[in-house]
N, C-alpha and C positions, 0 to 999 in steps of 0.2 A: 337931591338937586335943588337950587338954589331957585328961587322965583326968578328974577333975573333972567338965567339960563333958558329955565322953562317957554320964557317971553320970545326968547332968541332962537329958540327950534321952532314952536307953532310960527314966527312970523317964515323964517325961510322956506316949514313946508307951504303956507302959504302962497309963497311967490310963487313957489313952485306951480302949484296947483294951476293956480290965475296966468300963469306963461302957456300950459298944458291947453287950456280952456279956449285962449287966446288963440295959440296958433291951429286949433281945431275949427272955431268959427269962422276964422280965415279962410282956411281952405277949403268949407263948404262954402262961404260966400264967394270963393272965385269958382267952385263947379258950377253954383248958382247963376253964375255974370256968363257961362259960356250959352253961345246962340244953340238955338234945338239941332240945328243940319250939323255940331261938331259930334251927333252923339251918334250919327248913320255913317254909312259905308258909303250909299246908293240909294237915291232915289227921283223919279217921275215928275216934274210937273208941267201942267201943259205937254208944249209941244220940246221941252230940254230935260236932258237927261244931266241929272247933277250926281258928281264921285266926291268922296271926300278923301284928301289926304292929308296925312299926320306923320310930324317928324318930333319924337321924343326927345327932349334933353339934348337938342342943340346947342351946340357953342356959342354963334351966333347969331342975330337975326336972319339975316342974308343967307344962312349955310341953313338955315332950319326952312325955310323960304322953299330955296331951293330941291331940300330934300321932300319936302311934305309934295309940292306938285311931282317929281319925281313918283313918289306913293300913290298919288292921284293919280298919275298915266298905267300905272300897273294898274290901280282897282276899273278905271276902264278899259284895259285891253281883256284883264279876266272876264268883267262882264259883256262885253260886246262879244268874245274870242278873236282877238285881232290880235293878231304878233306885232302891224307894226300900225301903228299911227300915223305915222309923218307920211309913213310911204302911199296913203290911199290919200294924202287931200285932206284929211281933217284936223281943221282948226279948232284947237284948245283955247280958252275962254278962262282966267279967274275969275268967279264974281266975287269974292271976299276972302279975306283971310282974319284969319283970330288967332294973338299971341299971347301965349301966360308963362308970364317967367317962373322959377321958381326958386325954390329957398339955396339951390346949391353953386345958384349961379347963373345955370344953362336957361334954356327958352324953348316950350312946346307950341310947335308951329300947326293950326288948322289950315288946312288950303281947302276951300270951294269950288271946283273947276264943272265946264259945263259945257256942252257940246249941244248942237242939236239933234234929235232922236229920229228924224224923219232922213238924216245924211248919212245916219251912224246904221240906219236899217236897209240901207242903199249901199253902202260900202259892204254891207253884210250878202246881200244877193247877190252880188257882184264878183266876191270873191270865190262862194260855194259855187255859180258857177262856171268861175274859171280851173277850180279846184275836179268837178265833174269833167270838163272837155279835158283836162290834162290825165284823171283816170279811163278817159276815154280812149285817147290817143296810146298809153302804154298798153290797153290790151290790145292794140289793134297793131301794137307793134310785139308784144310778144306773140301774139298768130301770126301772122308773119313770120315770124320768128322760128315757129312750130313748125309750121310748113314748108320753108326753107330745110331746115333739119331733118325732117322726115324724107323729102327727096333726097338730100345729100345721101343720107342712109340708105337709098336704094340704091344710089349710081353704086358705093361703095360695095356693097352687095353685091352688085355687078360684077367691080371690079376684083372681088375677092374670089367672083366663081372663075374669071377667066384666069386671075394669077393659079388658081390649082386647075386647071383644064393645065395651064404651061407645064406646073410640077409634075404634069403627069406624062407630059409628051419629054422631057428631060429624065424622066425614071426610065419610059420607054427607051431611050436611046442609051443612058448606062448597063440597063437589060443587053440590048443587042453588043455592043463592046466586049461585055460580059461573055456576053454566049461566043465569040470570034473563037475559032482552038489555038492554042499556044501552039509556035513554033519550034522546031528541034532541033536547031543549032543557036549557037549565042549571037551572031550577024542577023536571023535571020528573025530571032525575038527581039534584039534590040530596037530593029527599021521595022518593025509588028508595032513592038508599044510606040515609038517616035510616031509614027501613022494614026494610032488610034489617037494619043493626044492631040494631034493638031486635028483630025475627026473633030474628037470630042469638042475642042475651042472652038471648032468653025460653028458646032453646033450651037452650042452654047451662047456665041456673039447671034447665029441668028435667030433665038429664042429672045434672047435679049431687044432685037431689034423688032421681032414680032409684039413684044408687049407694049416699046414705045408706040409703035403703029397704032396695038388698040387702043394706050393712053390718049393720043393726039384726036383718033378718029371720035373718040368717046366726047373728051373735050368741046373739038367742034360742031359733035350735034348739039350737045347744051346749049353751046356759043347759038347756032343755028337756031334752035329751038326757041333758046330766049330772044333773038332779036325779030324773029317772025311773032311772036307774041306782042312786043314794043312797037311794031311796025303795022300789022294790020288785024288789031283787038281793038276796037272802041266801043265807049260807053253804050249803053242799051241793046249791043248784041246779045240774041237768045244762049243758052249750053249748045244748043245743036247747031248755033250758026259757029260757035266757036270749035266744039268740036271737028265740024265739016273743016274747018280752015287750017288748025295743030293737030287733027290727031286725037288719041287718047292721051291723059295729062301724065307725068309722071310723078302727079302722085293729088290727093283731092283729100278736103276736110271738111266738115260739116255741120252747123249751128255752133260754130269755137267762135263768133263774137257777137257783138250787139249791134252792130252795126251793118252787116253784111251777112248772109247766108251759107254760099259755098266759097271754097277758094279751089283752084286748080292750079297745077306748081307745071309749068312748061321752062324746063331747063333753070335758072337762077331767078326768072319772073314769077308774079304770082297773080292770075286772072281772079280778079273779086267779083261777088255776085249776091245781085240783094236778096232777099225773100221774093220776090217775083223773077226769080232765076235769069237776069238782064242782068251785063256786066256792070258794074257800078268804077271800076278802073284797074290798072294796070301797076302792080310796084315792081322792083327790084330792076329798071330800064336804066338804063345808062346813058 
């Protein structure tokens, strides 16, 4: 190879080299130029609580802006636990932002945002508990709920013993049909069975008729039952003043909430009662 030549490769890897070096310097001196809060997430001082957000390799200023506080509202919902920001009242704050373009074109956006800590610890008690009265509220309606159901289960029970108390008084009357003796001419078995059928239908219709009766009278004690509960239970009555007044309950629960001690189920209502066995009030009233 020719001196020349020679000349002509060391200087290009040179450049080389010197553009390598070049754009290495570079870009420690822009990590160098960025402020210390671009290098945290989150952090304290005094009395404000600072988030940082970061939008990589935006298109443009404006959209990287955008996206980097965007970032920022997420790294404070995570650190506080708040789903919504806007919705409790709290004002979001930039103190600064820091932009570095870079060699492809786009733009890394820092946003600094800043709230204060003293609102953001207040929006926090506030929520837990409201969060607490709403767990409170559901078990106090799924007891409720329990005991509701457990009485239904009894009427039903009920009503399941009188439907076979019926099946039985309708077996007895197919029995006695049964046992009639056959007649021994064909006139006088055909006006036999025509007889026994309308028997049997009239029987039948008033079976029928007797279970509506005991649906309805069933019915209306509940009805009864519950609106004497609605009507003269009020707060701070003892068990034994309410018993004296309903009766025995149809049907009673015991330490199923936090809030209340006993329940007694009088027809669709439900008599509450605290730990000091005094009525605390009345549900299921219309």
């Amino acid at each position: 190879m020719s001196q020349h030549k020679t000349r002509q490769v060391i200087s290009i890897v040179g450049v080389a080299l010197t553009g390598i070096l070049l754009s290495t310097s570079l870009a420690w001196a822009a990590k160098d130029t960025r402020p210390f809060w671009t290098e945290k997430s989150s952090f304290i001082e005094g009395e404000e609580l600072f988030v940082v957000g970061v939008a990589s390799r935006a298109r443009t200023v404006e959209e990287g802006r955008w996206q980097a506080f965007e970032q920022g509202k997420v790294e404070l919902m995570n650190f506080a636990q708040i789903t919504s920001l806007e919705a409790q009242g709290l004002v979001i704050e930039t103190q600064m932002t820091f932009e570095e373009p870079n060699a492809d074109g786009t733009v890394t956006v820092y946003r600094l945002l800043r709230v204060p800590a003293s609102k953001l610890v207040g929006i926090q008690g506030r929520l837990k508990a409201q969060s607490q009265a709403q767990e409170q509220t559901l078990d106090q309606a799924r007891n409720e709920l329990a005991v509701i159901q457990q009485a239904l289960g009894e009427k039903a029970t009920k009503l399941d013993q009188q439907q076979q108390q019926i099946e039985q008084m309708l077996s007895q009357v197919n029995a006695k049909i049964q046992s009639i003796s056959t007649p021994t001419n064909r006139s006088e078995r055909s006006g036999s069975l025509v007889d026994r059928l309308k028997e049997t239908d009239a029987k039948l219709d008033a079976s029928e008729q007797e279970l509506s009766r005991l649906a309805r009278q069933i019915q209306e004690q509940v009805q009864s039952r519950s609106q004497k509960a609605c009507q003269h239970i009020v707060p701070g009555m003892n068990q034994t003043e309410v018993a004296n007044l309903l009766g025995t309950p149809d049907g009673q629960a015991n330490g199923i909430a936090t809030n209340y001690f006993d329940t007694w189920a009088y027809g669709i209502s439900i008599v509450q009662f605290t730990k000091q066995k005094v009525v605390s009030g009345v549900s299921g009233c219309r």
